[in-house]
C-alpha positions as CSV (number, residue, x, y, z in Angstrom):
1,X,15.1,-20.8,-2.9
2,X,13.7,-17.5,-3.4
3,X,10.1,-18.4,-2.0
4,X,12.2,-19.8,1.4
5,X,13.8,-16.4,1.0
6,X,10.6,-14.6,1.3
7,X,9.0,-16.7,3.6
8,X,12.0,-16.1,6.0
9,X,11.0,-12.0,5.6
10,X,7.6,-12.9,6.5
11,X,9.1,-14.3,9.6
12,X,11.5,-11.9,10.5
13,X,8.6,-9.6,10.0
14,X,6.2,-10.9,12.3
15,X,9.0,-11.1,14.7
16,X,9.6,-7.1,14.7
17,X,6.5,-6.1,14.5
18,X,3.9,-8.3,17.1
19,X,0.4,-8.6,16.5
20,X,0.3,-7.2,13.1
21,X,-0.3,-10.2,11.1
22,X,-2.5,-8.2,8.2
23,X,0.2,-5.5,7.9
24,X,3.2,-7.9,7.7
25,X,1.4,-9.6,5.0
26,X,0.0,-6.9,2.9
27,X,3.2,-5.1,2.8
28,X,4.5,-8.6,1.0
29,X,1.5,-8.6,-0.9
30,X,2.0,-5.1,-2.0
31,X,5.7,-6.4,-3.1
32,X,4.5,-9.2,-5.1
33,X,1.7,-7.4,-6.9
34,X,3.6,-4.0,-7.5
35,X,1.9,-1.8,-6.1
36,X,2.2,1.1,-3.7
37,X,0.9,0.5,-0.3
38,X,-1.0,3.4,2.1
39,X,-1.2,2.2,6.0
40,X,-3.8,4.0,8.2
41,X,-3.8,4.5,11.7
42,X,-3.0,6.2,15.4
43,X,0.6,6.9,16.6
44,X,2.6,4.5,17.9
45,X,1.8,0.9,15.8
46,X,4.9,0.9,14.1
47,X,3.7,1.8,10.9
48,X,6.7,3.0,10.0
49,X,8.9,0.4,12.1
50,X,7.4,-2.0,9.6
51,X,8.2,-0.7,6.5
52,X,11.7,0.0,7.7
53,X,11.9,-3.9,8.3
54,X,10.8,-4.7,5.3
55,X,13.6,-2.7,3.8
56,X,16.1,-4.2,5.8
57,X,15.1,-7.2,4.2
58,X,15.5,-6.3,0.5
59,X,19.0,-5.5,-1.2
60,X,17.5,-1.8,-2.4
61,X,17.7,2.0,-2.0
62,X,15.8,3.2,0.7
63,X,14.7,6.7,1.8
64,X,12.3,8.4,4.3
65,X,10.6,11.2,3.6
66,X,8.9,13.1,6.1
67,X,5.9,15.0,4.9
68,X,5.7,18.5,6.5
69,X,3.3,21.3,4.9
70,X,6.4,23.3,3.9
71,X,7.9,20.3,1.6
72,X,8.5,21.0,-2.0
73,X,8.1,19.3,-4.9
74,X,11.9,19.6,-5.5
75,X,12.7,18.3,-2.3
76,X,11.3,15.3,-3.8
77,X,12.1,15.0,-7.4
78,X,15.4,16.8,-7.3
79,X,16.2,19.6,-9.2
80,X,18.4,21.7,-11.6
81,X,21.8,22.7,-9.9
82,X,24.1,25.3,-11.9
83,X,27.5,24.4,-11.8
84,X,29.7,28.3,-12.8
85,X,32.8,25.8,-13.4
86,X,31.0,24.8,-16.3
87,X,28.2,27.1,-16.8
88,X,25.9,24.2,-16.8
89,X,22.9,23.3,-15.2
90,X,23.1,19.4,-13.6
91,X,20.0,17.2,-12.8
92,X,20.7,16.4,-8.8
93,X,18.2,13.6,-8.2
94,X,15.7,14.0,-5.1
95,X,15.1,11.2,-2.4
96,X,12.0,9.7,-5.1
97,X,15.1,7.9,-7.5
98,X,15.6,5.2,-4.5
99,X,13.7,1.9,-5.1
100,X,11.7,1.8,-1.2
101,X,10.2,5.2,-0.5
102,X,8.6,5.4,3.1
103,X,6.3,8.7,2.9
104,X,5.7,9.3,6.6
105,X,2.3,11.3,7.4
106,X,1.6,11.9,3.2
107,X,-1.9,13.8,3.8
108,X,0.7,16.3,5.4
109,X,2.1,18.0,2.1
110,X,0.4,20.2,-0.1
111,X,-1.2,19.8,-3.3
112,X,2.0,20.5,-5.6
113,X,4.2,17.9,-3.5
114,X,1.1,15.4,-3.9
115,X,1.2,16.0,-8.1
116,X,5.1,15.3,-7.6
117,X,4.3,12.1,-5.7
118,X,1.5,11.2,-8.2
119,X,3.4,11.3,-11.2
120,X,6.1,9.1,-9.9
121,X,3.4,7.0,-8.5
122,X,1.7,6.5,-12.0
123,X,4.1,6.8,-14.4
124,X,7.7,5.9,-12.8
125,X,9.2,8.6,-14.0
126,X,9.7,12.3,-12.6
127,X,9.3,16.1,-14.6
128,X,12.0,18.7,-13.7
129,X,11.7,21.5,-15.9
130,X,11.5,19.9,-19.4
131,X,13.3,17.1,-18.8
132,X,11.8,13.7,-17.5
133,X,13.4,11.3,-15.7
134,X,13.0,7.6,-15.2
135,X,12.8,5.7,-11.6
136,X,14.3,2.6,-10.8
137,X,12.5,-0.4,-11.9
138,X,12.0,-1.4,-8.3
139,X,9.5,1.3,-7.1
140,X,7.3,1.0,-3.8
141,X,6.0,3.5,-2.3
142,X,4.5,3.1,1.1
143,X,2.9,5.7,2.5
144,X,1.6,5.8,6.6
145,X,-1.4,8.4,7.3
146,X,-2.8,9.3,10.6
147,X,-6.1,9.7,11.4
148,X,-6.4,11.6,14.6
149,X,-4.8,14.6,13.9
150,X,-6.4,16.7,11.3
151,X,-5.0,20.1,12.1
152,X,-2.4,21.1,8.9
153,X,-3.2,18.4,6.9
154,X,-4.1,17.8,3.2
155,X,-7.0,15.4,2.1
156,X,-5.3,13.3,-0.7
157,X,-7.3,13.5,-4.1
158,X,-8.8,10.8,-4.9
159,X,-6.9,10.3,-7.9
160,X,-4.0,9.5,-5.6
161,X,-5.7,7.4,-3.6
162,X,-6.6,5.4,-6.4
163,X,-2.7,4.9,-7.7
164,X,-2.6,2.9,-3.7
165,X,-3.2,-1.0,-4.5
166,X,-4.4,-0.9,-0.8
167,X,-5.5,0.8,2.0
168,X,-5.0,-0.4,5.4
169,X,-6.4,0.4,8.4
170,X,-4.4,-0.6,12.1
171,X,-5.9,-0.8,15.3
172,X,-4.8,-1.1,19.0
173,X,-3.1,-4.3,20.2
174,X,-4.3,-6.7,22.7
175,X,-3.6,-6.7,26.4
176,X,-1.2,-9.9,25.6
177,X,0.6,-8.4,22.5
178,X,1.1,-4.9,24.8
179,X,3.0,-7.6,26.8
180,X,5.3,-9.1,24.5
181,X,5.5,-5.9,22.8
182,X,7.4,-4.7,26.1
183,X,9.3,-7.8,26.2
184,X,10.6,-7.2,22.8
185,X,11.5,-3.5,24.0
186,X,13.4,-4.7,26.3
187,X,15.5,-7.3,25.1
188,X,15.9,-4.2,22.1
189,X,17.6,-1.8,25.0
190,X,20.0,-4.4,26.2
191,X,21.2,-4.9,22.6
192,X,20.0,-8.3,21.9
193,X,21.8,-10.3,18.7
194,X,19.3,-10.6,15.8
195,X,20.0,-13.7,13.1
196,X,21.2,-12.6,9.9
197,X,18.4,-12.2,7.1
198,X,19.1,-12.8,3.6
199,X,18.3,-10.3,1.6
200,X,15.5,-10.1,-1.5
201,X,17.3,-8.4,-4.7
202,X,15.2,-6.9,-7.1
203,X,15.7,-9.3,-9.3
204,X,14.6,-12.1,-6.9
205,X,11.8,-9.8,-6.5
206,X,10.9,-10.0,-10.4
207,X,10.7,-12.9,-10.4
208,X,8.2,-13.7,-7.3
209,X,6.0,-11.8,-9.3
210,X,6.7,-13.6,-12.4
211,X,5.5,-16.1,-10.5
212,X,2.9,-14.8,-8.5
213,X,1.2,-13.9,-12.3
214,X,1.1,-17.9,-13.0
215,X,-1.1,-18.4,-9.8
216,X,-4.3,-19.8,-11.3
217,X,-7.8,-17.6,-11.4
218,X,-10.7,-19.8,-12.5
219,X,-13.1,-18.0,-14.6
220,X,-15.8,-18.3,-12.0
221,X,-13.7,-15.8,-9.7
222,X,-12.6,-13.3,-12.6
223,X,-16.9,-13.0,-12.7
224,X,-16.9,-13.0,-9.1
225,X,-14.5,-10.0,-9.4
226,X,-16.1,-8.6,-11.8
227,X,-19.6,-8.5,-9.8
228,X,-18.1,-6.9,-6.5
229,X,-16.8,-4.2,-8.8
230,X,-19.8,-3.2,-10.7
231,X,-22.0,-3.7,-7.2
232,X,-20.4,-0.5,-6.2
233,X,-21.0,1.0,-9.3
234,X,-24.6,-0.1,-9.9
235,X,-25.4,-0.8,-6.3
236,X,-29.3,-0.2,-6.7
237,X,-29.7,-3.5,-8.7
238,X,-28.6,-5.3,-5.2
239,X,-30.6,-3.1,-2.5
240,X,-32.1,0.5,-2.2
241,X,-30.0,1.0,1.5
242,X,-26.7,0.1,-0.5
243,X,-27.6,2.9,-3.3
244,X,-27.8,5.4,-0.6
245,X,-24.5,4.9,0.7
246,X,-22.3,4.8,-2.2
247,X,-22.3,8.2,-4.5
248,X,-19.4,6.8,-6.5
249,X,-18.2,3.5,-7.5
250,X,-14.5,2.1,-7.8
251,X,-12.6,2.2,-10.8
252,X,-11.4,-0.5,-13.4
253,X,-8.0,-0.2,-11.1
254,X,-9.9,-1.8,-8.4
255,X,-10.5,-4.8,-10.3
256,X,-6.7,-5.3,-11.7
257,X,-5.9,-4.8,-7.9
258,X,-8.1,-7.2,-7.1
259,X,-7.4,-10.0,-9.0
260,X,-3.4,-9.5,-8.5
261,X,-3.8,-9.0,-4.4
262,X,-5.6,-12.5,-4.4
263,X,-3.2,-13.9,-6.6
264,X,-0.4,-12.8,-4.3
265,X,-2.2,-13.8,-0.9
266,X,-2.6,-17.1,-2.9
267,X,0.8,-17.5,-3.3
268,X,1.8,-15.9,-0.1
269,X,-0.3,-18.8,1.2
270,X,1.6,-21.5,-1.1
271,X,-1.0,-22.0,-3.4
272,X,-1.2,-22.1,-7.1
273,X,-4.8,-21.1,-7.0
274,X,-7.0,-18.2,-6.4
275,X,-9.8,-18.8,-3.6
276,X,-13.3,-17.1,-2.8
277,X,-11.7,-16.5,0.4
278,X,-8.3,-14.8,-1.3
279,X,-10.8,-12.5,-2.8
280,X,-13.0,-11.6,0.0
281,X,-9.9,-10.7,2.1
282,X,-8.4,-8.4,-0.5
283,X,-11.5,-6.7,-0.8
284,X,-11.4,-4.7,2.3
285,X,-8.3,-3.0,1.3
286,X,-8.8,-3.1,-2.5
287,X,-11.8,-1.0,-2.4
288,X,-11.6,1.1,1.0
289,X,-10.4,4.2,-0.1
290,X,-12.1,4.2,-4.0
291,X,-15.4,4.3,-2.9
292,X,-17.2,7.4,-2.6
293,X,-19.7,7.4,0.1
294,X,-22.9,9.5,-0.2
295,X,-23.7,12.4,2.3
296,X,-26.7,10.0,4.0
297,X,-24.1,7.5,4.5
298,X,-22.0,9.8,6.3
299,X,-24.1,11.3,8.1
300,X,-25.8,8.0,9.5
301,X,-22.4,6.7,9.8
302,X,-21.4,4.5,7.9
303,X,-18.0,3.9,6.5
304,X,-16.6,1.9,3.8
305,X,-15.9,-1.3,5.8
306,X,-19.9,-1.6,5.9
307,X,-20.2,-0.8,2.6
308,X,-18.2,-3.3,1.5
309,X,-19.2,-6.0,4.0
310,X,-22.7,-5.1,2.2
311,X,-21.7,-6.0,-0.8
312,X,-20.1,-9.1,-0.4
313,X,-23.2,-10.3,1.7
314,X,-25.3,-9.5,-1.3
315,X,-23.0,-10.4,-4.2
316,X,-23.1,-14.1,-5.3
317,X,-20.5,-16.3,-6.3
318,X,-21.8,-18.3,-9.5
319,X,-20.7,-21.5,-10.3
């Protein structure tokens, strides 16, 4: 019942948000394989629509943060309250202790805010003083970026980026989507009924991904997975052109992404099995914001979605 459940979100999903297939199903994919989720892309293609859907779909907490350059890490985490009836200071937990946290335009805060948001990323748990504290066991972070606007913004470190199972990257819509996305407006404004969605608890949720673990990966794709990843660390052994472009290759995150995206497309798909075609899919947004490209690369460029369409066209899959 729980897989109907799910499948019912995916509808509901692609119902709210038109012509945004990829997203719908990453941000599930994201769910199954726990792991935070960063979406990429101009204003106005419901980014954040999206993950408030998916929210509405799941019987958790759920906050929005807005990230502004004059956010603080407490304004996250919490912090230390004194109470003069009792001459005590009191924890008061911070907006990162809910179970869905949407971090709207995250390259807007500064570094210290980004260490908050790393730690909680990476270890579930937040510092406040010399206390630590633990997060729910349900913990998704998804975090929208834009790319237009540079002005006041904050490059995320790359050890940041690497905590992000995946990185997407949105585009315009179609003439015909623009359509329906009107249509949709519309029938919005005039207050249209919407059928009742049953809701995903977390521990419906722990168990998708209980299952999603079992989905088989033959030991021909582990290698397969394998061989993308050390491509883009050794990339001279496949062509001099690749070398150029890639000053740093993905880490040994990448690969456990990897191999539980794919599992959770698989599944997503209603399979028991890993495919070539699982893997090649999750690629993209596995390895699109660990690799490090080279100043030629730039300069010529190139950007990571080359890169990686590179290396699949040069890795093999062995038998």
């Amino acid at each position: 019942m729980t897989a109907q459940n799910i499948q019912a979100l995916r509808a509901h999903l692609n119902s709210e948000i038109l012509g945004q297939s990829e997203l719908v199903d990453s941000l599930l994919i994201a769910l199954l394989a726990d792991g935070h989720i960063i979406v990429e892309g101009p204003p106005g293609l419901a980014k954040t629509r999206a993950v408030k859907a998916l929210a509405d779909g799941i019987a958790g907490d759920f906050h929005r943060i807005q990230f502004t350059p004059d956010l603080l890490p407490a304004d996250l985490t919490g912090t230390d309250i004194f109470r003069p009836q009792t001459s005590e200071f009191i924890f008061e937990s911070g907006p990162l202790f809910h179970n869905l946290i949407l971090a709207d335009e995250i390259n807007r805060a500064p570094a210290k805010v980004q260490s908050a948001l790393l730690e909680a990323m990476a270890e579930h748990q937040v510092t406040v003083g010399k206390q630590t504290y633990p997060l729910p066991e349900l913990f998704l972070v998804m975090a929208t970026q834009n790319p237009l606007e540079q002005e006041g913004t904050y490059p995320l470190p790359e050890a940041q980026l690497d905590r992000f199972i995946m990185h997407l990257e949105l585009d315009y819509p179609d003439a015909e989507t623009e359509k329906a996305i009107l249509r949709l407006n519309q029938k919005e404004i005039m207050g249209a009924a919407k059928a009742p969605l049953k809701k995903l608890t977390p521990e419906d949720i722990f168990k998708l991904r209980d299952a999603v673990m079992q989905v088989n990966l033959a030991p021909a794709l582990e290698q397969y997975i394998v061989d993308l990843v050390m491509a883009t660390r050794q990339p001279q052994r496949y062509s001099d052109q690749l070398a150029s472009w890639i000053s740093y290759g993905v880490s040994p995150r990448a690969t456990l992404a990897l191999a539980r995206t794919a599992k959770a497309r698989a599944w997503l798909e209603g399979r028991d099995f890993v495919t070539p075609d699982d893997i090649i899919r999750c690629c993209f947004p596995v390895f699109r914001h660990r690799i490090l490209l080279s100043y030629e690369a730039e300069a010529d460029g190139i950007n990571a979605n080359t890169v990686i369409q590179q290396i699949i066209k040069q890795v093999a899959l062995t038998a």
